[in-house]
N, C-alpha and C positions, 0 to 999 in steps of 0.2 A: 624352137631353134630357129635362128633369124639364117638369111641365105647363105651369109658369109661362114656361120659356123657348119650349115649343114655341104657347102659345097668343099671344105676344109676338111671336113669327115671324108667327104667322097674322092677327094684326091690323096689324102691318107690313107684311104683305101687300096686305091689304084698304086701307087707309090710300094706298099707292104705285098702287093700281087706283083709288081717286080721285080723286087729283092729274092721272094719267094722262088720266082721262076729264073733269076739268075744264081742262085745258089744250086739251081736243077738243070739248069741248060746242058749240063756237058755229060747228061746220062745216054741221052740218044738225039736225033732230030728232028724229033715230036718235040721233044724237054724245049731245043732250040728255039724250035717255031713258036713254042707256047711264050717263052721269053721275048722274043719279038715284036709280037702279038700284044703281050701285057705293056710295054716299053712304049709301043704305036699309040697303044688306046690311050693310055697317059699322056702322051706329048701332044696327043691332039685335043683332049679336052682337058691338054693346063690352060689356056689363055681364056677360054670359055667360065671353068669354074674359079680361076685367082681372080679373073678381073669383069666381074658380069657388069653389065651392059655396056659393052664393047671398049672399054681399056687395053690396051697389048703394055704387055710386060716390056714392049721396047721402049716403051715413054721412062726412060731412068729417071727423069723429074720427077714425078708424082713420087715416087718411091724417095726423092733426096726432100721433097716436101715436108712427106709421113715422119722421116727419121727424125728432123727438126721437129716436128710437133711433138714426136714420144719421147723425143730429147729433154723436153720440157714439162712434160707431166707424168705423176707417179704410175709405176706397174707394180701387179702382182706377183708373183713368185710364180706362178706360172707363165705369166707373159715372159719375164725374163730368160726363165726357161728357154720360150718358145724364139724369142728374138736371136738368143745364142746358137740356137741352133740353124737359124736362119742364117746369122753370119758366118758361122761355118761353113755352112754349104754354099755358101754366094762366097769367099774367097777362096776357097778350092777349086771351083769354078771358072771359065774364062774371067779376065777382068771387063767391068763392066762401067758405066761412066758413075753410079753414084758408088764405087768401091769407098769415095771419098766421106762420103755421108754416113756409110756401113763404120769406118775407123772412128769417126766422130763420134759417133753411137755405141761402142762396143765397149765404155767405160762406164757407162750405165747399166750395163748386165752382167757386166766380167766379174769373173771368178778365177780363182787359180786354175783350173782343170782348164778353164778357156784360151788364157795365154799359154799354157802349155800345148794347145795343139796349135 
């Protein structure tokens, strides 16, 4: 497993331990902290494991780069997947400067269920 897929795991990880503990926060506040806690450890090692060797997710360039690139070359059925899901969660999202490059790209992946949400 190359870095990218194993640090992709580990923030799927971390990401499925906040759901987890935000689906439980409002049994007591232990539940609370424990959500808090999961939410922290996530937000501080997303820019570490999305962007290793020192990338910040504030460069929206690189990212309106990437989407021209994968604009133009074939994906799998599960990239596709994974892409839509990405632009779901980046337009729900505050707006951000490449929203532009995410709209370009989103006819490459789309599906009915996608423009339905």
């Amino acid at each position: 497993m190359n870095v990218f897929a194993a640090n992709a795991a580990e923030l799927e990880k971390l990401r499925e331990r906040v759901d987890e503990m935000f689906r439980e926060r409002s049994k007591s506040p232990e539940h609370t902290a424990a959500w808090q806690e999961a939410a922290l450890a996530f937000r501080t090692e997303y820019d570490k494991l999305a962007f290793p060797g020192g990338l910040s997710r504030e460069f929206g360039y690189y990212k309106v780069d990437i989407l021209k690139l994968l604009r133009k070359n074939p994906l799998s059925d599960e990239q596709c997947a994974r892409m839509r899901k990405v632009i779901l969660e980046r337009v729900r999202d505050r707006p951000v400067r490449e929203m532009r490059a995410y709209a370009r790209f989103a006819p490459k992946v789309s599906l009915h269920s996608l423009r339905q949400r």
